[in-house]
Backbone as CSV, one residue per row, in Angstrom:
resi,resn,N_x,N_y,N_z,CA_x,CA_y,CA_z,C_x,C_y,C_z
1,UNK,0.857,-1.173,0.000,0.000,0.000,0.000,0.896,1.228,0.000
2,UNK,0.539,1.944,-1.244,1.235,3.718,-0.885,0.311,4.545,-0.690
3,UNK,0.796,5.019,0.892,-0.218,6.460,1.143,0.134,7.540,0.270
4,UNK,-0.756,8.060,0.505,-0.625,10.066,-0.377,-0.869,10.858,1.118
5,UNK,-0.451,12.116,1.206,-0.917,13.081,1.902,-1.055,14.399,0.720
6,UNK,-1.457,15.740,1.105,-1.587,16.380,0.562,-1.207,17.634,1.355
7,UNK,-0.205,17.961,1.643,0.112,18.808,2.466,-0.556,20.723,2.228
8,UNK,-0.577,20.674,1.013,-1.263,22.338,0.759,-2.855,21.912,1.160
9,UNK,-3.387,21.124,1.589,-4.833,20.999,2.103,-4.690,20.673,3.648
10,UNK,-5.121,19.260,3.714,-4.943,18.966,5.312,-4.092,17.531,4.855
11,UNK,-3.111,17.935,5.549,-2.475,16.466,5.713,-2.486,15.794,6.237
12,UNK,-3.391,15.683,7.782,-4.341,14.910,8.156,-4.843,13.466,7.163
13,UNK,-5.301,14.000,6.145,-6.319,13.254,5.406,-5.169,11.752,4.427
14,UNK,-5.697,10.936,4.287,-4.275,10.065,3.473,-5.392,9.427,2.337
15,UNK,-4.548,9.120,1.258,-5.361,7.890,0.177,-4.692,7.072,-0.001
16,UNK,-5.132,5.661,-0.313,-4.241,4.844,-0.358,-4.265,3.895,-1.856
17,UNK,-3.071,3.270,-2.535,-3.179,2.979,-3.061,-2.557,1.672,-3.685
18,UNK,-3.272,0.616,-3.758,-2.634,-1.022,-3.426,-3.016,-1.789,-4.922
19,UNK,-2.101,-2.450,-4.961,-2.309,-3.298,-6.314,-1.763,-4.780,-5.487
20,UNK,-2.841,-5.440,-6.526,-2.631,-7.100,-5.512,-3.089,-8.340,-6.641
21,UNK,-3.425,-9.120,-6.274,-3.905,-10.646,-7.172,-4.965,-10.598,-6.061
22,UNK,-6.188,-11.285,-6.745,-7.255,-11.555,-6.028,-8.311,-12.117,-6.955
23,UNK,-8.885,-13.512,-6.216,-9.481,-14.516,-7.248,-8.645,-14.674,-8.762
24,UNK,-7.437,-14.588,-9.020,-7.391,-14.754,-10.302,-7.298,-13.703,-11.124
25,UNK,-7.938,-12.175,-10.485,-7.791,-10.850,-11.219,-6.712,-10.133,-10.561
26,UNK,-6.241,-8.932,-11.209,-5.100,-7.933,-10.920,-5.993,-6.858,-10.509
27,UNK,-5.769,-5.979,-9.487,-6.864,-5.603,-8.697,-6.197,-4.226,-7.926
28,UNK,-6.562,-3.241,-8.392,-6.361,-1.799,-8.008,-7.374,-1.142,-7.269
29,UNK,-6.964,-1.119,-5.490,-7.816,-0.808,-4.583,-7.266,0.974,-4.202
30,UNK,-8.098,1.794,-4.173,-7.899,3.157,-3.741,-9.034,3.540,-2.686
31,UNK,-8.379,3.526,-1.425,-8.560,4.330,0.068,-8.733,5.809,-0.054
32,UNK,-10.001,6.125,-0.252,-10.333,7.406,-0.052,-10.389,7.762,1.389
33,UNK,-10.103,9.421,1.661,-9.614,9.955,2.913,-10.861,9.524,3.843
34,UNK,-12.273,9.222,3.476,-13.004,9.173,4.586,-12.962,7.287,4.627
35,UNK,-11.938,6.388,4.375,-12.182,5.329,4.595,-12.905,4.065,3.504
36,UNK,-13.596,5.230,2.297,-13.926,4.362,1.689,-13.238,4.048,0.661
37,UNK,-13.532,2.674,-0.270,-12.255,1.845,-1.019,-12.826,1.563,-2.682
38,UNK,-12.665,1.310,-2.996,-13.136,1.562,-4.621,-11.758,0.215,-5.541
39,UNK,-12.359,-0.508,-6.180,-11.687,-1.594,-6.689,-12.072,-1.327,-8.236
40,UNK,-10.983,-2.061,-8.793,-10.883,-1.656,-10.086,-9.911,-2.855,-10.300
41,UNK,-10.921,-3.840,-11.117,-10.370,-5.332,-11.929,-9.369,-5.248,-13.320
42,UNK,-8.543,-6.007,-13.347,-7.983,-6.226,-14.791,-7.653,-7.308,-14.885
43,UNK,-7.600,-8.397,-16.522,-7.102,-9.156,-17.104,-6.133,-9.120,-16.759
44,UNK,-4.702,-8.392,-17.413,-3.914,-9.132,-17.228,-2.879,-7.799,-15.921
45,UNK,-1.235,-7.884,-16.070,-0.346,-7.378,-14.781,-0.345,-5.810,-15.308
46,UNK,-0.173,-5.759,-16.905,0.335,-4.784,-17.091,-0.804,-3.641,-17.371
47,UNK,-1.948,-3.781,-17.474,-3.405,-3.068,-17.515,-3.088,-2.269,-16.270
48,UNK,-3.122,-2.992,-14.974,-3.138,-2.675,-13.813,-1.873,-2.195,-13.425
49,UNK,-0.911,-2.250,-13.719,-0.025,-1.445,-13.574,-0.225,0.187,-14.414
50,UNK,-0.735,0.022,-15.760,-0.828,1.260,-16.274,-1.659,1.985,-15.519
51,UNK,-2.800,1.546,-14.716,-3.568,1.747,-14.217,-3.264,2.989,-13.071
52,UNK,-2.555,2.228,-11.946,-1.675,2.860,-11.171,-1.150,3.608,-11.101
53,UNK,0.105,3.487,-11.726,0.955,4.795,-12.564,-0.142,5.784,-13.137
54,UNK,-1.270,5.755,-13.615,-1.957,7.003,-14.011,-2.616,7.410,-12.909
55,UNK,-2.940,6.803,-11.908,-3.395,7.411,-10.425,-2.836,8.176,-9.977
56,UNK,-1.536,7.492,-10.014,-0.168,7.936,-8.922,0.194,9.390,-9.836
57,UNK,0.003,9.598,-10.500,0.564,10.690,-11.431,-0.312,11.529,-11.305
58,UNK,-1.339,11.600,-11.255,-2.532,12.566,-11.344,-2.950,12.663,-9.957
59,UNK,-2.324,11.880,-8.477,-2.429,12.446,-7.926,-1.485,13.407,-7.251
60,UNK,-0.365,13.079,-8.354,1.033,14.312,-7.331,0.366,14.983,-8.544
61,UNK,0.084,15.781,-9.648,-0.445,16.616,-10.419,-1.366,17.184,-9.387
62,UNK,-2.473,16.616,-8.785,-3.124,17.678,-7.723,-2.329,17.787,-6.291
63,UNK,-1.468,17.976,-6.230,-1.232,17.966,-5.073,-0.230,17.189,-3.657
64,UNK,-0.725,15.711,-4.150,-0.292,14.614,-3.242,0.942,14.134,-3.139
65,UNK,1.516,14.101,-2.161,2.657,12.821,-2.556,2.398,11.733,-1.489
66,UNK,3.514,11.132,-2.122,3.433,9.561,-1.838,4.637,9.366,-0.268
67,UNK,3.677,9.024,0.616,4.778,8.983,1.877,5.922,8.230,1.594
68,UNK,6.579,8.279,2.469,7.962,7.216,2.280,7.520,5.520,2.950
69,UNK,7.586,4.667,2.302,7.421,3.383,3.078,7.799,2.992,4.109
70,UNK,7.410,2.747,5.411,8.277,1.912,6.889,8.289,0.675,6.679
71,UNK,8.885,-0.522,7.112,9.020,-1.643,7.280,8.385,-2.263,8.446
């Protein structure tokens, strides 16, 4: 999972954004700030990867970045 914050708003608020396998599909889940989650199926790895990358891009375009990962 990569969070976003948005620091010129409230950075409080985070979105999240996870790519996974599930049943058999490639599967792009996004965590909106009030908790709710929104899924988005694909055939095959690389759909869902393009997928992503156009999230992830359009959301540092408004604003967001992407926290740093902890272990």
């Amino acid at each position: 999972m990569v969070w976003f914050i948005n620091e010129r708003e409230d950075p409080s608020q985070r979105i999240g954004l996870h790519c996974h396998r599930e049943n058999g599909a490639y599967v792009v889940t996004i965590v909106d700030p009030d908790g709710s989650e929104t899924q988005t199926r694909f055939d095959d790895e690389d759909a869902m990867t393009a997928e992503a990358v156009r999230i992830h891009l359009g959301l540092e375009h408004r604003g967001w970045r992407a926290l740093p990962r902890t272990v």
